[in-house]
KEMIMI-66355 format. One record per atom (N, C-alpha, C): residue number from 1; x, y, z; residue in three letters; atom name. Coordinates in steps of 0.001 Angstrom, whole numbers. Each point is the difference from the previous one (the first is absolute). Layout:
BEGIN
PT/NUM/X/Y/Z/ALA/CA
...
This chain:
BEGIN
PT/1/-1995/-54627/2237/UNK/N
PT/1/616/1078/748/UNK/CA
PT/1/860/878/-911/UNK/C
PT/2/783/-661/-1161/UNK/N
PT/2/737/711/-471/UNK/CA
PT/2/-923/598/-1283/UNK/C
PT/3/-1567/229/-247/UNK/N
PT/3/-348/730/-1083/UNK/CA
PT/3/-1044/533/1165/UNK/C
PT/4/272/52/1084/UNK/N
PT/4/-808/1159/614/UNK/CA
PT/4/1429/904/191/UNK/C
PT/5/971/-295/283/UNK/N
PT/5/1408/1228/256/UNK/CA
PT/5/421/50/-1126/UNK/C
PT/6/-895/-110/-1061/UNK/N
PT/6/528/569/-1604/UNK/CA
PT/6/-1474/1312/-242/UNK/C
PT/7/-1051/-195/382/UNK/N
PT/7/-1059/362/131/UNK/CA
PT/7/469/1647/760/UNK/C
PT/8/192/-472/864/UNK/N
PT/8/193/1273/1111/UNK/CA
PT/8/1239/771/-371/UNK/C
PT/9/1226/-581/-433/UNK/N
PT/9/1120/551/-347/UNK/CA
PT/9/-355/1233/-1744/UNK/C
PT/10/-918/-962/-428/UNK/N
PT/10/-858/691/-1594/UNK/CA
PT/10/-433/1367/701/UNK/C
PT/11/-831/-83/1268/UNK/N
PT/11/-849/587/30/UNK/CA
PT/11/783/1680/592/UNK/C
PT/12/1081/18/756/UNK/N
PT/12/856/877/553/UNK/CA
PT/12/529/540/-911/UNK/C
PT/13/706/-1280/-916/UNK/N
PT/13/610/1386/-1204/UNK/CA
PT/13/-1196/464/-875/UNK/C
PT/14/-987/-774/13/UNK/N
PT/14/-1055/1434/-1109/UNK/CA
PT/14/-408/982/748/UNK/C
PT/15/-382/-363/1500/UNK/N
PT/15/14/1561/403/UNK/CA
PT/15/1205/1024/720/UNK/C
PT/16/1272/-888/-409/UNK/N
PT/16/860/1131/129/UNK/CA
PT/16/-25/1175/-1028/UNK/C
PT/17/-623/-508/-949/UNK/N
PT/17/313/973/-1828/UNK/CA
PT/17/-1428/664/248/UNK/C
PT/18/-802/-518/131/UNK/N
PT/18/-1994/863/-54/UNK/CA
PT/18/430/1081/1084/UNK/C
PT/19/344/-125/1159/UNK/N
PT/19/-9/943/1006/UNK/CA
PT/19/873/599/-270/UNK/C
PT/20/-137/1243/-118/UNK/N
PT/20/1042/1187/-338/UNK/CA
PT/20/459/732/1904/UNK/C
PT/21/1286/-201/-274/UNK/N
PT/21/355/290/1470/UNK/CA
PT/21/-254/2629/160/UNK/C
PT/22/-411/-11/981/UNK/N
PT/22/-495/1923/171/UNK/CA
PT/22/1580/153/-212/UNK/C
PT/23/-182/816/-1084/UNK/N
PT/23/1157/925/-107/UNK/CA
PT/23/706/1027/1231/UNK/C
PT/24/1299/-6/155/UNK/N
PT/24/406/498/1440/UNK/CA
PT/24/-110/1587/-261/UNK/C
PT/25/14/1129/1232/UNK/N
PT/25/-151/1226/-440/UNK/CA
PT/25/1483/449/-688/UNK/C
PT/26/11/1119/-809/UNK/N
PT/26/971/705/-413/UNK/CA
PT/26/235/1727/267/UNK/C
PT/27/1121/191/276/UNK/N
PT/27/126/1513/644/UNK/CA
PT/27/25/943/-1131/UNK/C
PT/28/-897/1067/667/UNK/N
PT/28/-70/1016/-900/UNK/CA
PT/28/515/1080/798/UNK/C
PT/29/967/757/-326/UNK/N
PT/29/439/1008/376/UNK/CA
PT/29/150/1320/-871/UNK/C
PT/30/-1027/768/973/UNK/N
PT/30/-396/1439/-631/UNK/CA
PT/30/578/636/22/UNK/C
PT/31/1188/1095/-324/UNK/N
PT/31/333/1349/-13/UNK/CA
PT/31/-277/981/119/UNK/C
PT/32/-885/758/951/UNK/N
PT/32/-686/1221/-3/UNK/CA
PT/32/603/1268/268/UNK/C
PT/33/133/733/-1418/UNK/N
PT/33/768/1200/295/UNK/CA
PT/33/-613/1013/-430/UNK/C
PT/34/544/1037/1089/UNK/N
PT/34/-1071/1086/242/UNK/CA
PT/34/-890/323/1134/UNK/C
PT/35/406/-685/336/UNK/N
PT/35/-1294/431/1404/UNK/CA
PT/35/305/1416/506/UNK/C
PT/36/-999/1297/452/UNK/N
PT/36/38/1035/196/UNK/CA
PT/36/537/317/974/UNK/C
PT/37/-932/-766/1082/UNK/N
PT/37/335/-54/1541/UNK/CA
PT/37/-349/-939/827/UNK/C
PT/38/481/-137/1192/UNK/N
PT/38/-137/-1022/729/UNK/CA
PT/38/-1222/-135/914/UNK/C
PT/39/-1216/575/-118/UNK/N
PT/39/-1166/111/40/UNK/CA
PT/39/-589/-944/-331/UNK/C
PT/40/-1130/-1053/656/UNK/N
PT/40/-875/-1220/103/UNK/CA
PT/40/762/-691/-692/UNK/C
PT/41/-681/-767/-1208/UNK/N
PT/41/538/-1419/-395/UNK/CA
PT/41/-78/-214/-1405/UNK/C
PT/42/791/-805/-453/UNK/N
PT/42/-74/-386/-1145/UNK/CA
PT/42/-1079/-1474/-352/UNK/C
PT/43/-573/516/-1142/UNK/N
PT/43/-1053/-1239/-36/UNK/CA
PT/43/235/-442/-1242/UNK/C
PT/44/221/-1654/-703/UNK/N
PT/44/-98/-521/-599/UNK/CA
PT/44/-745/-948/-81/UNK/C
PT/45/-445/269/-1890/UNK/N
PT/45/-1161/-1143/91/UNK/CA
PT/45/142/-903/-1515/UNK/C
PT/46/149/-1114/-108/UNK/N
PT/46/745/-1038/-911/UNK/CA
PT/46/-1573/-256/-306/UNK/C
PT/47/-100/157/-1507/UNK/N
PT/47/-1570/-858/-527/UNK/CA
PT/47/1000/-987/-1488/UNK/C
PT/48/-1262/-1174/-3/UNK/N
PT/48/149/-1254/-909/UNK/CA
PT/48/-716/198/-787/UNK/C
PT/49/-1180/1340/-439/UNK/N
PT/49/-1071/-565/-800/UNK/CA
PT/49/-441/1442/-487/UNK/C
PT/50/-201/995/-1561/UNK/N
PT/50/-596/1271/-5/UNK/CA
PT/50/-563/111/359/UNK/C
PT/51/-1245/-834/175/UNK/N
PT/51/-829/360/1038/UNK/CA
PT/51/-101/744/1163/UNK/C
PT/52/556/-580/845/UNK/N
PT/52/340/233/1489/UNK/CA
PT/52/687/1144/39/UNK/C
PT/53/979/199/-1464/UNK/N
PT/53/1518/1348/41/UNK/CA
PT/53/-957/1125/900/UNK/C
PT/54/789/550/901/UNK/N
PT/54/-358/1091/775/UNK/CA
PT/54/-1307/-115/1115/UNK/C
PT/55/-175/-797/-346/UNK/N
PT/55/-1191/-306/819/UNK/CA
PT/55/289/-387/2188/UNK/C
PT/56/-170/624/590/UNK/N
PT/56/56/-216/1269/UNK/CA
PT/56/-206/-1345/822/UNK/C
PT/57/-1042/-599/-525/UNK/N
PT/57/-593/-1339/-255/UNK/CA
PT/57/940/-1127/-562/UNK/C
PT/58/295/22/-1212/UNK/N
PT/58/549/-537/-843/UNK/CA
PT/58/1419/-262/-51/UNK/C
PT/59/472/320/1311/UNK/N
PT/59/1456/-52/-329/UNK/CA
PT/59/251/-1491/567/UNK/C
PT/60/1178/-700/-619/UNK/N
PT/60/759/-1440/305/UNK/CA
PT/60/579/177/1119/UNK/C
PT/61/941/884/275/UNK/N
PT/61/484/194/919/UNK/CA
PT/61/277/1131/505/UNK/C
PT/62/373/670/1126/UNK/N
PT/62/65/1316/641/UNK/CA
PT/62/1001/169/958/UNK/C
PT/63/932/1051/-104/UNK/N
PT/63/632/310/1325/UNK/CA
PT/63/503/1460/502/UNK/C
PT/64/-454/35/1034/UNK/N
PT/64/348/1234/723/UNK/CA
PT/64/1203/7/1171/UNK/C
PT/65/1052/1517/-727/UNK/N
PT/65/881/-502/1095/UNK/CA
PT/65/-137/1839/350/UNK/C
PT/66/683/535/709/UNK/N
PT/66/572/1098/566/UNK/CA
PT/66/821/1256/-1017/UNK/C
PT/67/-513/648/-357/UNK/N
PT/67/882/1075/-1339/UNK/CA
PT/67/1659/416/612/UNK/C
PT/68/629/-139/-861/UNK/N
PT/68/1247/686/302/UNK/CA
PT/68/459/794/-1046/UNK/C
PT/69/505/918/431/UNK/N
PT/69/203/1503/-1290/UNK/CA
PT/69/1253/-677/-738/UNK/C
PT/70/-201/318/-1884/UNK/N
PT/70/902/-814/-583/UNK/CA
PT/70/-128/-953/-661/UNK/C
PT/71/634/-1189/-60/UNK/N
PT/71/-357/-1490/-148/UNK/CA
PT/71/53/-594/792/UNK/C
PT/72/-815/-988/-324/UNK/N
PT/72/-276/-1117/563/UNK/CA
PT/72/-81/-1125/-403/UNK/C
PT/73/373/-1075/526/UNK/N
PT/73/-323/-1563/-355/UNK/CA
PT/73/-732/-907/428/UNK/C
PT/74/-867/-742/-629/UNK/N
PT/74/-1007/-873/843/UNK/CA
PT/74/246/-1323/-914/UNK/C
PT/75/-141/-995/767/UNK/N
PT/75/-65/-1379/-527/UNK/CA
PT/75/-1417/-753/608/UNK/C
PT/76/-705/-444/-1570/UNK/N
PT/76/-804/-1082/483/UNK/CA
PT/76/-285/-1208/-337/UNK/C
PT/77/-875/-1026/-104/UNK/N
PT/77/176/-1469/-68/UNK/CA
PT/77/-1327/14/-512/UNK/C
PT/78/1144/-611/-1266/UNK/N
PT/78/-1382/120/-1350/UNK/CA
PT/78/-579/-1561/-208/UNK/C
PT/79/-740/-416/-623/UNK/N
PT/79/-118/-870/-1364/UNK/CA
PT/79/104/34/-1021/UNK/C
PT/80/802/-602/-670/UNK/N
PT/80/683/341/-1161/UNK/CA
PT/80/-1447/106/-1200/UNK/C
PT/81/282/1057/-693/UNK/N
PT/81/-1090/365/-744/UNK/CA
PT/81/120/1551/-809/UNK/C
PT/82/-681/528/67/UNK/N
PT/82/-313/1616/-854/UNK/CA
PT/82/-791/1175/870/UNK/C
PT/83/949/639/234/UNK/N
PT/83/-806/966/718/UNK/CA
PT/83/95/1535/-378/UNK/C
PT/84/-1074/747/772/UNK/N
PT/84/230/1607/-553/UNK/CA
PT/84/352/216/1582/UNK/C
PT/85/279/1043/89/UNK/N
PT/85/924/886/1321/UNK/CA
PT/85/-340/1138/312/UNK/C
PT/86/-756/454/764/UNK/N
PT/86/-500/1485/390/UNK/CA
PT/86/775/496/1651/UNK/C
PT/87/138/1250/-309/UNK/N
PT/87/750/297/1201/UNK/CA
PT/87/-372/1494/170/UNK/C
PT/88/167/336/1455/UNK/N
PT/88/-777/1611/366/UNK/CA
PT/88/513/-563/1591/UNK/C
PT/89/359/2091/262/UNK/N
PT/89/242/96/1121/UNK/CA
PT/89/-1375/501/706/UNK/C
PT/90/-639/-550/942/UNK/N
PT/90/-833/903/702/UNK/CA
PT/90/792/449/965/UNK/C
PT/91/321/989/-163/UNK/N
PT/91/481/1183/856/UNK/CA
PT/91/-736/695/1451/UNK/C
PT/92/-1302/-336/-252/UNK/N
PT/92/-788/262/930/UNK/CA
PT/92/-981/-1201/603/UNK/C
PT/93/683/-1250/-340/UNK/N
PT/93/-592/-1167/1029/UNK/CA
PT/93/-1375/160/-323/UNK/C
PT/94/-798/232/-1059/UNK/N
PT/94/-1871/-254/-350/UNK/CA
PT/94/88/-1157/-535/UNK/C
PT/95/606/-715/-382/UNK/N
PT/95/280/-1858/-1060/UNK/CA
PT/95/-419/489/-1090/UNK/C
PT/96/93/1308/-720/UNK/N
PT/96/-477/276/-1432/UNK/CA
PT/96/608/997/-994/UNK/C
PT/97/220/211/-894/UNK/N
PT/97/924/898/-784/UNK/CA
PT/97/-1066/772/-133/UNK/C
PT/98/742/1361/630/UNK/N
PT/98/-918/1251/-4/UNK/CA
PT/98/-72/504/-1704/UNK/C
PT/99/-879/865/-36/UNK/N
PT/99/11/842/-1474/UNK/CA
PT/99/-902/1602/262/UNK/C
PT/100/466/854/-885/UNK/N
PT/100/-308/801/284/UNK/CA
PT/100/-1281/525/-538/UNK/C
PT/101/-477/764/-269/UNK/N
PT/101/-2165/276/-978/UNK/CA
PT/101/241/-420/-762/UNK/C
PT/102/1358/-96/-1017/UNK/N
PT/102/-57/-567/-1568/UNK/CA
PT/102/440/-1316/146/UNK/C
PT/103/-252/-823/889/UNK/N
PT/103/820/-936/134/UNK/CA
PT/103/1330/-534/-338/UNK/C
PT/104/1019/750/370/UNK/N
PT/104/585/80/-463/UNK/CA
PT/104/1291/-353/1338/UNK/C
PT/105/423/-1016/498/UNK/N
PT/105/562/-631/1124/UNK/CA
PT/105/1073/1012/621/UNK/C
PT/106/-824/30/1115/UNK/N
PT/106/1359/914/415/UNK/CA
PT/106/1075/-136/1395/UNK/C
PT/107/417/-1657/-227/UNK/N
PT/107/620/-595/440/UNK/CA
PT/107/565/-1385/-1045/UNK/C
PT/108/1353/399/732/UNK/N
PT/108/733/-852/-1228/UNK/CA
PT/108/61/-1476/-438/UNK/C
PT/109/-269/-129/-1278/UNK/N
PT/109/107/-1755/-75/UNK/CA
PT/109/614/-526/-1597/UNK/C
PT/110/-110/-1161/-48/UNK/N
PT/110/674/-567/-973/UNK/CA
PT/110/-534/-1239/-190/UNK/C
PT/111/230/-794/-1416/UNK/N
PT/111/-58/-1070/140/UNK/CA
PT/111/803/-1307/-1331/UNK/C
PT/112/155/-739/278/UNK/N
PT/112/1287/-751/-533/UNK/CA
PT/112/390/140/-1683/UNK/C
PT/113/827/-435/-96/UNK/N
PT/113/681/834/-1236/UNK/CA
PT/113/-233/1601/32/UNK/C
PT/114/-381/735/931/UNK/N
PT/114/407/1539/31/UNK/CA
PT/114/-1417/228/-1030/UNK/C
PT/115/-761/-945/-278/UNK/N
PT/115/-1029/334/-1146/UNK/CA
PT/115/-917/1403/487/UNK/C
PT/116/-342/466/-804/UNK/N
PT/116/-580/1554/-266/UNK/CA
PT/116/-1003/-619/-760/UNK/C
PT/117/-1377/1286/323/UNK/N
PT/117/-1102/-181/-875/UNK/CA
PT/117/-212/1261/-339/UNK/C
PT/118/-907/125/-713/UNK/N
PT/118/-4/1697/-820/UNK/CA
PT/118/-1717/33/238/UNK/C
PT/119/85/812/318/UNK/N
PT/119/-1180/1021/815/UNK/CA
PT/119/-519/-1104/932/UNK/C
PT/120/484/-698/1095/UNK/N
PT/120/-193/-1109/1206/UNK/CA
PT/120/832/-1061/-105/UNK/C
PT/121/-730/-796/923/UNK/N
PT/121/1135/-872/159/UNK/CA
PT/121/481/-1375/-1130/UNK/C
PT/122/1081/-304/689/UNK/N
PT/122/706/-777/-1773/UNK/CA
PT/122/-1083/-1707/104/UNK/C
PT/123/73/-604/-1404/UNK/N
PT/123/-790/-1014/-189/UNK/CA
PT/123/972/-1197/941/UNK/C
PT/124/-922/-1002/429/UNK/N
PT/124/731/-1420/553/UNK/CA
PT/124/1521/-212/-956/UNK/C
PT/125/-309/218/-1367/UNK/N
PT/125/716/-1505/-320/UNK/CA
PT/125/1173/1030/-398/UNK/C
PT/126/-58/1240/334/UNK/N
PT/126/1356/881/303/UNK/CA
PT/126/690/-233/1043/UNK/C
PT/127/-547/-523/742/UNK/N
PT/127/720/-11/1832/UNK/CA
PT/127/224/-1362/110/UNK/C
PT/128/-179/-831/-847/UNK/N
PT/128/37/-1092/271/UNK/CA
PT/128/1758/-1312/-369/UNK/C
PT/129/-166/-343/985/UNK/N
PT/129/1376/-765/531/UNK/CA
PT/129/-282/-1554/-453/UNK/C
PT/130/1174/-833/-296/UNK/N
PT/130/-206/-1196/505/UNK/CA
PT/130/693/-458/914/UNK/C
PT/131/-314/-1000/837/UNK/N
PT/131/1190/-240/822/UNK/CA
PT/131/42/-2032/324/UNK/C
PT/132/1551/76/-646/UNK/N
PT/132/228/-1634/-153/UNK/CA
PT/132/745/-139/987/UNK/C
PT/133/1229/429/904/UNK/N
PT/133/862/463/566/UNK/CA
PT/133/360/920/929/UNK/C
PT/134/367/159/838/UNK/N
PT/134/146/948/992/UNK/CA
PT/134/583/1255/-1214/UNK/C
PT/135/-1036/1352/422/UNK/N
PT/135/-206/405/-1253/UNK/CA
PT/135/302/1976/1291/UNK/C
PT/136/555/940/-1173/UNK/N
PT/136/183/1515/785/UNK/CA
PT/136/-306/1311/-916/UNK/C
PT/137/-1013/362/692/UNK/N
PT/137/-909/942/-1048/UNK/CA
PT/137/782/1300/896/UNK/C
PT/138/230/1244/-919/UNK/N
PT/138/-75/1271/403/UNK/CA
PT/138/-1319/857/-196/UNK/C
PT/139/-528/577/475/UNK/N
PT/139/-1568/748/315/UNK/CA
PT/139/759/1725/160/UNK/C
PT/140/-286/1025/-722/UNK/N
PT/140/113/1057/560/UNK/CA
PT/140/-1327/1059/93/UNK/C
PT/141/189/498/1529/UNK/N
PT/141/-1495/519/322/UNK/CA
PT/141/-45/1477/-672/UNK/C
PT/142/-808/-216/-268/UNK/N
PT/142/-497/2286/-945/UNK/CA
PT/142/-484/646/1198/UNK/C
């Protein structure tokens, strides 16, 4: 009896250490300044992978709240990890950042670290965040 409750007691602590317990979420809180007007909604879209960057499809996570002229603050519940940050007001409620014949957006957006791209939009690993910690990005929209 007592090398079967040595057996089983072995067996709990090796899989206390093999099983890695899910990491809990962590808050990310956006800063969005600039918004034009208080017209449709603000849409954010969090990607993990270049791939996916910008992609409609591809995003990790997404949220839409209500535009308010100015700034704004949004908090969301991450997994701790690396992310890029895209942000745009649709102003006119279509779920898509308008552009004009030259494509050229003509509704405002941003995306984390304020990153800029030169002649389109900026590369992933410009926009890109890590986040270990409840973590607070500022975004300002063009």
């Amino acid at each position: 009896m007592r090398l079967l409750s040595l057996i089983v007691a072995s067996f709990w602590i090796f899989m206390s250490f093999s099983v890695s317990p899910s990491e809990e979420p962590i808050t990310l809180t956006i800063l969005i300044q600039g918004v034009p007007n208080s017209d449709g909604n603000i849409r954010v879209g969090v990607y993990d992978s270049p791939a996916k960057f910008r992609s409609s499809t591809g995003v990790a996570y997404q949220h839409i709240q209500a535009a308010q002229k100015g700034n704004m603050t949004l908090k969301l519940s991450l997994q701790p990890g690396s992310y890029a940050v895209a942000v745009f007001h649709d102003a006119n409620g279509n779920g898509k950042l308008d552009t004009n014949f030259l494509g050229i957006p003509t509704e405002a957006y941003g995306f984390s670290n304020d990153a800029r791209g030169s002649f389109g939009p900026p590369d992933f690993k410009d926009c890109l965040i890590t986040i270990t910690g409840p973590t607070t990005i500022s975004i300002r929209l063009n």
